[in-house]
C-alpha positions as a printed Julia matrix, in Angstrom:
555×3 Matrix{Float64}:
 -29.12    9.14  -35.71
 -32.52    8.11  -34.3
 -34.79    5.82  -36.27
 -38.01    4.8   -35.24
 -39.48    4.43  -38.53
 -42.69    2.4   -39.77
 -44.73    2.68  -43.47
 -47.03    0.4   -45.21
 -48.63    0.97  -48.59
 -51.93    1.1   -49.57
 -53.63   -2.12  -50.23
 -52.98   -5.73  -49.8
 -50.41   -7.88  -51.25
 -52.6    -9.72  -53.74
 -52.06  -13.16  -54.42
 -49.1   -15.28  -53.83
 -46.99  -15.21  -50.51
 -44.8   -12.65  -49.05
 -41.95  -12.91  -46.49
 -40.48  -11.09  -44.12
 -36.47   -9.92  -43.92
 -35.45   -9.6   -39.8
 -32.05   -8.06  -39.87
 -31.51   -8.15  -36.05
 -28.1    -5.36  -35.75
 -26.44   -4.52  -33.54
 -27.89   -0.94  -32.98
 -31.5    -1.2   -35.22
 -33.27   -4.08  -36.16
 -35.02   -3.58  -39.36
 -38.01   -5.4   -40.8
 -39.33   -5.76  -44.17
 -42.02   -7.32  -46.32
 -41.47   -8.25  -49.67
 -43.97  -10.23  -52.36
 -42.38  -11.39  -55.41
 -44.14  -10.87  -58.8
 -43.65  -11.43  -62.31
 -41.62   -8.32  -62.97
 -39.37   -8.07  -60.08
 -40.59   -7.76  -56.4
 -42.22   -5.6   -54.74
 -41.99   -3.75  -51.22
 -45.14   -4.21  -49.07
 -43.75   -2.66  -45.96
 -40.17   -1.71  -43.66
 -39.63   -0.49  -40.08
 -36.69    0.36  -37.99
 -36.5     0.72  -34.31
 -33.4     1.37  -32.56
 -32.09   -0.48  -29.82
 -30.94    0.94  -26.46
 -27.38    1.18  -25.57
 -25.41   -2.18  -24.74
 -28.97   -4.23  -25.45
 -26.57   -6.12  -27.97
 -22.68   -6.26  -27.85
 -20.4    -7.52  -29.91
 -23.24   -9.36  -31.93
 -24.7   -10.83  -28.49
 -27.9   -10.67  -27.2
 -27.16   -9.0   -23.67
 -30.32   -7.74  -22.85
 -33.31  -10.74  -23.76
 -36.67   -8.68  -22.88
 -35.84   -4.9   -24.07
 -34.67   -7.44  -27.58
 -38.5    -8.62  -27.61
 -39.76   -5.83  -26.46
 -38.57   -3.97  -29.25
 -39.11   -6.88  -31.39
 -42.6    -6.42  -30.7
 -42.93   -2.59  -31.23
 -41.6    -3.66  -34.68
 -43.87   -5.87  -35.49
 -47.14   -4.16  -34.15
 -46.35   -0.69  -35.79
 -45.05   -2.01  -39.2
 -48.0    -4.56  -39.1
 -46.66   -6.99  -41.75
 -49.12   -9.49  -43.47
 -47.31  -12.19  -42.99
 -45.61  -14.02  -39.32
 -42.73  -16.09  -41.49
 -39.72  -14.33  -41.32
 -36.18  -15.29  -42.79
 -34.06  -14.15  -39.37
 -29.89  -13.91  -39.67
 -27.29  -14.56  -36.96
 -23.65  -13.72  -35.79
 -21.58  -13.37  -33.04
 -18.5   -15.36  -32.0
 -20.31  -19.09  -32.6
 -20.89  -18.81  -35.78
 -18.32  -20.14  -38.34
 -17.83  -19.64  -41.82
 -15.19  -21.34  -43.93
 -14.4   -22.63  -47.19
 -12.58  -25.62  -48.39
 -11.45  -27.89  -51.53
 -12.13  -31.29  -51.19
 -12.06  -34.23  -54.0
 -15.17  -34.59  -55.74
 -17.59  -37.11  -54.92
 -21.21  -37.85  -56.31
 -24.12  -36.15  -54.78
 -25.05  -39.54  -52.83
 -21.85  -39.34  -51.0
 -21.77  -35.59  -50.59
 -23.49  -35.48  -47.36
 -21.26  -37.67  -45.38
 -18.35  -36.59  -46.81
 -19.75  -33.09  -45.42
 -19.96  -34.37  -42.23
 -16.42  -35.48  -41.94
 -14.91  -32.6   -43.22
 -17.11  -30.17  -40.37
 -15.62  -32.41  -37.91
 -12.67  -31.68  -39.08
 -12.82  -27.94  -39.61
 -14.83  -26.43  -37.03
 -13.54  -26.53  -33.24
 -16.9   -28.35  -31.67
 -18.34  -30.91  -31.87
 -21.52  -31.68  -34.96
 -23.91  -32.52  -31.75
 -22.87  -29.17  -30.54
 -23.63  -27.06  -33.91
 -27.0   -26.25  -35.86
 -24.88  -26.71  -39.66
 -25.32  -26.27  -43.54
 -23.31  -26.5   -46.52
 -23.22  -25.12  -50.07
 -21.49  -26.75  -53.02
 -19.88  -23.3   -54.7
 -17.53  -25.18  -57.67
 -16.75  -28.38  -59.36
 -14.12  -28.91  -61.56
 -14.06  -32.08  -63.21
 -10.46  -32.02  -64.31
  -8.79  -31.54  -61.33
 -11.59  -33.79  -59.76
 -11.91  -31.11  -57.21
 -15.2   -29.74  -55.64
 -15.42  -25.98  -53.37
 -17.34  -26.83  -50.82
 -18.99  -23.79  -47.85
 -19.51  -24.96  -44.4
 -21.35  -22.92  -41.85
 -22.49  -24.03  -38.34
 -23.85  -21.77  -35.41
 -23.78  -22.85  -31.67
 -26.9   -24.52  -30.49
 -26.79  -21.85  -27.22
 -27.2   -19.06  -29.97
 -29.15  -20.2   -32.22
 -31.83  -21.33  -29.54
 -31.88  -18.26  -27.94
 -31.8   -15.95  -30.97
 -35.67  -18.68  -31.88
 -36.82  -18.3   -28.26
 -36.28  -14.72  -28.85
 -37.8   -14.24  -32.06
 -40.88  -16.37  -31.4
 -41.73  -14.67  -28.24
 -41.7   -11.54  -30.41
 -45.05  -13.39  -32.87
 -42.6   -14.77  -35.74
 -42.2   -17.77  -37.06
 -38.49  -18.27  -38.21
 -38.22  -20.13  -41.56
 -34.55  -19.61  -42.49
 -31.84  -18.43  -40.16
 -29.53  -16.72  -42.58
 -25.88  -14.81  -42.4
 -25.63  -11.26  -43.76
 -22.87  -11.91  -46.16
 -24.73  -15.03  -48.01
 -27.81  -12.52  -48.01
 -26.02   -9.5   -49.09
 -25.06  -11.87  -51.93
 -28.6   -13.1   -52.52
 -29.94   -9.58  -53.18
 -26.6    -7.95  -54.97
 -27.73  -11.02  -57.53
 -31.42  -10.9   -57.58
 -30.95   -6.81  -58.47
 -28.91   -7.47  -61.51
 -25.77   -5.57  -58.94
 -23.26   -8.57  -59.78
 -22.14  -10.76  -63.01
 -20.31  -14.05  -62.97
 -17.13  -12.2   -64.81
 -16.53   -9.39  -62.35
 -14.71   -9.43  -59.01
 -16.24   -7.38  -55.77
 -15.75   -6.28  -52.97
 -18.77   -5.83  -50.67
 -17.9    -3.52  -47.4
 -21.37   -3.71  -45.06
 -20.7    -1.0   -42.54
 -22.54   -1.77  -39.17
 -22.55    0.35  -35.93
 -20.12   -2.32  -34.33
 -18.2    -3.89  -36.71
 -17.58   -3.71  -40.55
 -18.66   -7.13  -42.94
 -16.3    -7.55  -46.15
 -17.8    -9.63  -48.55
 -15.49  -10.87  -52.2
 -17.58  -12.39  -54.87
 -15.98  -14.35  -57.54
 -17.74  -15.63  -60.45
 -20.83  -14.8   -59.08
 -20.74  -16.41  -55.98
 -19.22  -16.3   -52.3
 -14.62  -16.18  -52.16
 -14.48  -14.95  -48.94
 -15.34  -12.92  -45.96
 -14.12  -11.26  -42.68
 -14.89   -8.78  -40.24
 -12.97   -5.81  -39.21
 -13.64   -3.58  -36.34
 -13.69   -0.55  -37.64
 -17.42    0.28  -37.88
 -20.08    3.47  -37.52
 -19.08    3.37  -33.66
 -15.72    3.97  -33.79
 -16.23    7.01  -35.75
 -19.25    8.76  -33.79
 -16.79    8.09  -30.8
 -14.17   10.11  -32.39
 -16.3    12.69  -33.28
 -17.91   13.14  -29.75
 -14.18   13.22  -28.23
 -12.95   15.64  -30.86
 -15.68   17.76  -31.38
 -17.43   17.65  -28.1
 -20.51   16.58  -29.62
 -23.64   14.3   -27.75
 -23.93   10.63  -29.61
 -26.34   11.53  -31.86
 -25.49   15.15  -33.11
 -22.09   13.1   -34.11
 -24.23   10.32  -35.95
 -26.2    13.01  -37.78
 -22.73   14.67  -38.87
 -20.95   11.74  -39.66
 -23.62   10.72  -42.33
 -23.71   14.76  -43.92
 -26.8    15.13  -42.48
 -26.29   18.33  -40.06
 -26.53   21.89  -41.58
 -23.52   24.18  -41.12
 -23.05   24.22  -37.84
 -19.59   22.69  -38.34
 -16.72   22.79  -40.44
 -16.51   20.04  -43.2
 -13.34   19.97  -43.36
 -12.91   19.18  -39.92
 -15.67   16.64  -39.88
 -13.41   15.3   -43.04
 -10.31   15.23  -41.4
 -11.19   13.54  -38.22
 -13.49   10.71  -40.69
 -10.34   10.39  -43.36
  -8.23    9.26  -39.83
 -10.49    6.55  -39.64
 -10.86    5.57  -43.27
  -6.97    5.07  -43.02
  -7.54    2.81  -40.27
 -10.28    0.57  -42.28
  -8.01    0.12  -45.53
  -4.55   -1.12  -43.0
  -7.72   -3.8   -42.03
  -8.58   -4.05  -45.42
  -5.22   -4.83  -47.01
  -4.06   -6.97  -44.19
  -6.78   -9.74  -44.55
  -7.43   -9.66  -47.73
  -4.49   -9.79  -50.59
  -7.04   -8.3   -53.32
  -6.69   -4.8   -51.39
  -3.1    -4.29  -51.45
  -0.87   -3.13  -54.54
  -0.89   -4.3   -58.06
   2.8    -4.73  -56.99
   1.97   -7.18  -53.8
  -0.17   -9.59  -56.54
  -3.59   -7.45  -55.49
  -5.49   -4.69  -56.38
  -7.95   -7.37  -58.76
 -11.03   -6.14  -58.07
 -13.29   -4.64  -60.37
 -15.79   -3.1   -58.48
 -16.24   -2.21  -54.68
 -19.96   -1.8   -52.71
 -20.63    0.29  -49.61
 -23.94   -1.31  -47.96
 -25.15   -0.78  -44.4
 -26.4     2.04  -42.33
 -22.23    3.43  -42.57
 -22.46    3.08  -46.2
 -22.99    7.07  -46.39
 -20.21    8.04  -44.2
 -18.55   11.53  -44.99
 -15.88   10.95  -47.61
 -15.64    7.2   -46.96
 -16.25    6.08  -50.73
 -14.12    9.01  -52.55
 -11.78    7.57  -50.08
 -12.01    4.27  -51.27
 -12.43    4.66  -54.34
  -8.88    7.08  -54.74
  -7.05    5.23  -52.7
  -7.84    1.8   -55.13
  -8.76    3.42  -57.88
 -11.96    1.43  -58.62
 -15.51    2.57  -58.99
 -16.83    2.53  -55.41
 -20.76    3.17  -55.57
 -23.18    2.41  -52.53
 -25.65    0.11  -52.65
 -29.25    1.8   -53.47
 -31.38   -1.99  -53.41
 -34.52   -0.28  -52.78
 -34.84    1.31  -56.2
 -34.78   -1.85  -57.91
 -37.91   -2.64  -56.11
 -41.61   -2.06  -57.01
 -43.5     0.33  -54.33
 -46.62    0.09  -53.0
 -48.24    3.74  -52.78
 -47.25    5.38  -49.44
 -45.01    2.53  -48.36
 -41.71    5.21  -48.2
 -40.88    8.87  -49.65
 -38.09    9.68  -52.31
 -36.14   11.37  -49.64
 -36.61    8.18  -47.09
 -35.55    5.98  -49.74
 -32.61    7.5   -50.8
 -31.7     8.23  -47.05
 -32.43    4.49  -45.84
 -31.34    2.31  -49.19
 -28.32    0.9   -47.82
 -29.56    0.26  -44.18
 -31.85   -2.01  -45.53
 -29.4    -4.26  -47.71
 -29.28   -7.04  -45.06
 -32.97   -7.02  -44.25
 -33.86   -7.26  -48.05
 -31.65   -9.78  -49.12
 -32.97  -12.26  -45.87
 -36.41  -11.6   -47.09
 -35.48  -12.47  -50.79
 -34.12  -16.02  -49.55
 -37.64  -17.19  -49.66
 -39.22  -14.58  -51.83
 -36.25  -14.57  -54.91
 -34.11  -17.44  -56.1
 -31.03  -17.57  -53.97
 -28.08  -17.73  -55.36
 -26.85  -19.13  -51.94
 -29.31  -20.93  -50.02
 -27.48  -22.01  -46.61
 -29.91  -22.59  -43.39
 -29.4   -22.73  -39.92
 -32.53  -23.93  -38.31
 -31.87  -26.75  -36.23
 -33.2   -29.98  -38.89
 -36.14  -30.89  -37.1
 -37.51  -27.71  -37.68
 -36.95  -27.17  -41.22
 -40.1   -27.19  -42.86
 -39.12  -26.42  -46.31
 -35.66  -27.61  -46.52
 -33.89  -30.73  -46.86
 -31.44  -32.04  -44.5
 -28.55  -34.39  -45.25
 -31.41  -37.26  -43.98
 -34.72  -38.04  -44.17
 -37.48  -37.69  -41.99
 -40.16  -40.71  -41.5
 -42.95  -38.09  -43.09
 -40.38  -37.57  -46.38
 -39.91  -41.29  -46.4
 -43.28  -41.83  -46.89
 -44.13  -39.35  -49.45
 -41.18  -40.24  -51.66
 -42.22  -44.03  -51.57
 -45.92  -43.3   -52.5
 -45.66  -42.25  -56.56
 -43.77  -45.43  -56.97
 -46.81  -47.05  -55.09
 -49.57  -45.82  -57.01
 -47.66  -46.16  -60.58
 -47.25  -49.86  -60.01
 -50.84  -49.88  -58.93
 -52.06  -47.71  -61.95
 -49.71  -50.38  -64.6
 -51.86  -53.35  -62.85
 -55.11  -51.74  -62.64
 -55.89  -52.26  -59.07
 -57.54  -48.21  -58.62
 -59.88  -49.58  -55.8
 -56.52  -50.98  -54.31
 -54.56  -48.25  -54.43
 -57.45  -45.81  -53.22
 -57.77  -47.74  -50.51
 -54.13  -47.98  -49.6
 -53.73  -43.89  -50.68
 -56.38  -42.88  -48.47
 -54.65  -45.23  -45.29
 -51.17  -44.18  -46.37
 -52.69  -40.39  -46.23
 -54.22  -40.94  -42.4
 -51.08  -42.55  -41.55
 -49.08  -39.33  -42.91
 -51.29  -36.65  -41.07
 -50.68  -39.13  -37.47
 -46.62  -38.98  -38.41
 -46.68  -35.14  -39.17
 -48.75  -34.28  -35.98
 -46.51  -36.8   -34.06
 -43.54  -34.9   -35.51
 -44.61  -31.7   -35.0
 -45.24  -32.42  -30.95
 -41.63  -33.68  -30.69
 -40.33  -30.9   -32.64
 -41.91  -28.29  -30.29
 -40.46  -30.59  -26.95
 -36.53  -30.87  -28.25
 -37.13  -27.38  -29.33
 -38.46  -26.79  -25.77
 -35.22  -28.79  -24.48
 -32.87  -26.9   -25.57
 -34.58  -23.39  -24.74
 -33.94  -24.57  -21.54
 -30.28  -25.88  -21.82
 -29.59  -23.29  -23.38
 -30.77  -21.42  -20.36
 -29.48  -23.6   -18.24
 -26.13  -22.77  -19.14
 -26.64  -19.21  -19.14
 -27.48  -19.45  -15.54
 -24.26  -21.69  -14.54
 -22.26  -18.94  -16.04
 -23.58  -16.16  -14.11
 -23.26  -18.53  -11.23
 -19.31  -18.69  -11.92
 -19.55  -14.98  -11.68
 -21.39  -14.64   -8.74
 -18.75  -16.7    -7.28
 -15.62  -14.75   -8.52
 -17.64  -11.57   -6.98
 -17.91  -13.52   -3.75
 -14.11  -14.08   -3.22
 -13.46  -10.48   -3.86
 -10.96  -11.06   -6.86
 -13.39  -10.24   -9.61
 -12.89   -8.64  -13.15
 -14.73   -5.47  -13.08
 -17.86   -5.66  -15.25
 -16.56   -3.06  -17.42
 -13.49   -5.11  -18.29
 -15.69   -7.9   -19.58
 -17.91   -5.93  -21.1
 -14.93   -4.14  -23.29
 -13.54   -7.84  -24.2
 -16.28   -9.0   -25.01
 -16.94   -5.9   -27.61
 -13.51   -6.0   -28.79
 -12.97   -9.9   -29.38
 -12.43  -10.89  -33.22
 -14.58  -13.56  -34.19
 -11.98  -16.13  -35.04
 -10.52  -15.73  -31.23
 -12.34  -17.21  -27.94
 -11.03  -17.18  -24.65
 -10.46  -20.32  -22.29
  -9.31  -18.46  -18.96
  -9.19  -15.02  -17.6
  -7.54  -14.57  -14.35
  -6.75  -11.57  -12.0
  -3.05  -12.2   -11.22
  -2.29   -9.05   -9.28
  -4.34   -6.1    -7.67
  -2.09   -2.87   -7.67
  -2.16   -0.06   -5.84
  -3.2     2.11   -8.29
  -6.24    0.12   -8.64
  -5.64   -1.56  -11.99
  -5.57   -4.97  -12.63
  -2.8    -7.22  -13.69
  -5.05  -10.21  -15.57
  -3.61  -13.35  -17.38
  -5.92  -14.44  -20.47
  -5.57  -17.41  -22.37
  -7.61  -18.59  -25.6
  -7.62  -19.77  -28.7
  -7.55  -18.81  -32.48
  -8.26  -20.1   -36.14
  -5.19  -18.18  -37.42
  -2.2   -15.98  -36.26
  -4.34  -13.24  -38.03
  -6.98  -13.19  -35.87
  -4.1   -13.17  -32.75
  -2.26  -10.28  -34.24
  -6.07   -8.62  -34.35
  -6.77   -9.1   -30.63
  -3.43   -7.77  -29.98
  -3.87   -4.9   -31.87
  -7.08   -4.0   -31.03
  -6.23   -4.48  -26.63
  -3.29   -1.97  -27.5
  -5.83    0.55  -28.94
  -8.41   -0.05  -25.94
  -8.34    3.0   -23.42
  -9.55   -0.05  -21.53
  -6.22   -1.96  -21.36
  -2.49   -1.14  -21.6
   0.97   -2.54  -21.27
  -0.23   -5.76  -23.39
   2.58   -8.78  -23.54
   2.16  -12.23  -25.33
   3.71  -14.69  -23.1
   3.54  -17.41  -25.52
   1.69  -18.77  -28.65
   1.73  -22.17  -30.39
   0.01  -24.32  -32.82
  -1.66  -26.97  -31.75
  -4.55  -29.83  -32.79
  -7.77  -29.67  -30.7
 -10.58  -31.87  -31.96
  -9.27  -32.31  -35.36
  -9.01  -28.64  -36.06
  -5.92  -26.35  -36.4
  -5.93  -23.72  -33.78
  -3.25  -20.91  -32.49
  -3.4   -21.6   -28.45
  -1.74  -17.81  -26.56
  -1.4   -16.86  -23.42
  -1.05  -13.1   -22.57
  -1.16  -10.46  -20.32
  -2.86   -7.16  -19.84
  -3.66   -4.45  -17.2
  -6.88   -3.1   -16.87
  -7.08    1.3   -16.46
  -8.01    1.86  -13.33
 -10.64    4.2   -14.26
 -12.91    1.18  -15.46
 -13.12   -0.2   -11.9
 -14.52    3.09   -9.88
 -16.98    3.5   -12.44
């Protein structure tokens, strides 16, 4: 399925502000403007373009200039009114986790924040761009739910450096399940009595989303996406990429038998709910305590894939209905056609719900900038600039009581001089760290190619293939600490040794399962596994071993 798509409707955007959604995927980034207004909101214009193979893998940024390049196409044709953009990010250093911890007053919250990251995320707080979100409190258990989230400074100074060389200027950096939530609320999709289940289909990977009471429970990601269909279809229908895109989504003529199409998707399907039910106890049997939900939503640009929601919904006998967000928007004339709309609804889920984190009233607001840059958040400590704006009404009410005006004029109009100094003193030092770490960022991107430079130097190297797979197939509660090539065999495989680390035995049995499904890898033995404590956090250390197929290294 190719997308290059770009429409703007007639006329400006009137008064007030408008924002921009940047839903940066894996296979299509997709941009949209939205302006809210006193009956809902309002879409001023959306694009697609779609990204060359392997440009992004496994939710990295592989390729930097075809990402701004394409970036910039986007931008240019959809010609959006507006620079500020709410951006999201993922990948393998980003961490999302909830916890219970006792309940403490809003003055204490922040450093009681802090201790518990240190305690549940596996690097260290100088390390991490991090927010939090207070989800519960519960005053008779004296008992608070509290949602941490931290990205790696590497990624999330890249994914800026990327994004501003492409002419926007990041705001928020969001994650697609708190912005899924965002716009499932803002649409009137969700209530705080039902339970749901959110499944956002992507090209590489599949996001599951519960909501509880309105507001985030949980979420994981399973690898059983648009990808691993379209290959199936290629291999068993001997189709090109696209022509199996087009039929996976019902949107070929009939050229093919359904039923074949349908038996070849339904496969898969079976594949997604083993995922489903394994991670999350709400999927499996009334019998097994589960099967609570009350309503399940497909979202993504997989949303419409053949058979996948009868599926669902028959096989938990729920109401299963896809996501249509842009029908509870206003439309500009011209901006997209019935047919478009329909056709591209779901796609757009991510995009819209990043854009109405500025534009709407979040019912999440989490942000990932690092602090200095957050220009319209608070951080968990003030800024000299915020210091001096909260101590001036105090100022200028004493000075009113006494009747000093010509005093406190005078004071307001120094206090005022000395603000605009701080702010353009800030805002230099803001653009140098953020300068800084562009470069250590870079910095350490160039060491690691360095390493492998090296390895290719002594001959005993991991074919680029290899790396490429693991790094596509890695869960994202699972990194790895040491890959080795233990033996070179005549056949020409490889005998490698790969240790790591994971937040849970579930994520372990995933990598396991998922290497014994690669065509990439075979004969797959865990040599040992054990719980241990690194930096104050819980982790399942493993040592295995693989071998590589042969066929990866001649290619």
């Amino acid at each position: 399925m190719a997308l290059n798509l770009f429409k703007k409707g007639k006329g400006g955007p009137g008064k007030g502000k408008t924002f921009l959604g940047l839903d940066i995927g894996s296979r299509f980034l997709k941009l949209v403007e939205v302006k809210r207004e006193s009956r809902g909101y309002r879409l001023l214009c959306y694009g697609v373009e779609e990204l060359p193979p392997e440009a992004i893998v496994g939710k990295e940024i592989m390729d930097r200039q075809v990402v701004i390049d394409k970036l910039n196409e986007l931008r240019e044709r959809c010609a959006p009114t507006t620079n500020r953009a709410v951006i999201n990010i993922a990948g393998r250093g980003v961490i999302v986790k909830k916890i219970t911890m006792p309940l403490v007053s809003d003055k204490e919250i922040h450093e009681s924040v802090q201790w518990q990251l240190r305690e549940n995320i596996p690097f260290d707080l100088s390390d991490v761009s991090w927010d939090y979100k207070v989800l519960r409190k519960d005053e008779v258990t004296e008992e608070m739910e509290i949602l941490l989230v931290a990205a790696k400074n590497d990624a999330v100074y890249n994914l800026l450096d990327i994004v501003r060389s492409s002419g926007f200027k990041p705001l928020v950096i969001d994650l697609d399940p708190m912005a899924l939530l965002n716009l499932l609320a803002s649409i009137d999709y969700i209530n705080d009595e039902e339970r749901y289940a959110v499944i956002n289909v992507g090209y590489e990977s599949t996001g599951v989303l519960l909501i509880s009471g309105g507001t985030y429970s949980a979420n994981r990601e399973i690898p059983i996406a648009s990808k691993v269909y379209i290959e199936a279809l290629m291999r068993f229908m001997d189709l090109p990429s696209e022509k199996a895109s087009s039929v996976l989504l019902g949107e070929e003529g009939n050229d093919f038998d359904p039923e074949d199409v349908k038996r070849i998707a339904e496969s898969i399907h079976e594949k997604m709910a083993e995922h489903l039910e394994r991670l999350f106890p709400v999927f499996r049997p009334a019998s097994e305590n589960g099967n609570n939900l009350d309503r399940i939503y497909l979202a993504g640009g997989g949303a419409k894939i053949v058979n996948l929601r009868e599926f669902l919904s028959k096989r938990y006998n729920k109401p299963v209905e896809i996501v249509d967000p842009l029908s509870r928007f206003r439309l500009g004339e011209g901006v997209i056609s019935e047919e478009d709309q329909t056709r591209l609804s779901p796609l757009f889920a991510t995009a819209l719900g990043l854009a109405l984190r500025k534009a709407g009233k979040p019912r999440i607001a989490i942000n990932l900038l690092p602090f200095e840059e957050r220009e319209l958040e608070k951080p968990p400590f003030m800024t000299v600039p915020e210091a001096i704006l909260t101590a001036i009404p105090p100022i200028l009410v004493a000075a009113f009581v006494v009747g000093t005006s010509v005093r406190v004029s005078s004071q307001t109009k120094k206090l005022k001089a000395r603000l605009v100094e701080v702010k353009a003193e800030q805002e230099i030092y803001r653009k140098k760290v953020g300068e800084l770490k562009v470069v250590e960022a870079r910095r350490n991107e160039i060491r690691r190619r360095i390493q492998l430079l090296g390895q290719l130097a002594e001959g005993r190297y991991v074919p680029v293939k290899v790396l490429d797979e693991l790094n596509r197939i890695l869960p994202d509660g699972v990194w790895l600490t040491q890959l080795a090539v233990e033996e070179e065999m005549m056949s020409g495989a490889q005998r490698l040794r790969i240790k790591g680390a994971a937040l849970s035995f579930f994520d372990l049995t995933d990598l396991l399962d998922i290497l014994a499904k690669s065509r990439a890898f075979g004969n797959v033995e865990l040599i040992q596994s054990s719980k241990e404590e690194k930096e104050g956090q819980s982790v399942i250390s493993f040592e295995l071993v693989v071998v590589t197929n042969p066929e990866l290294k001649r290619r």
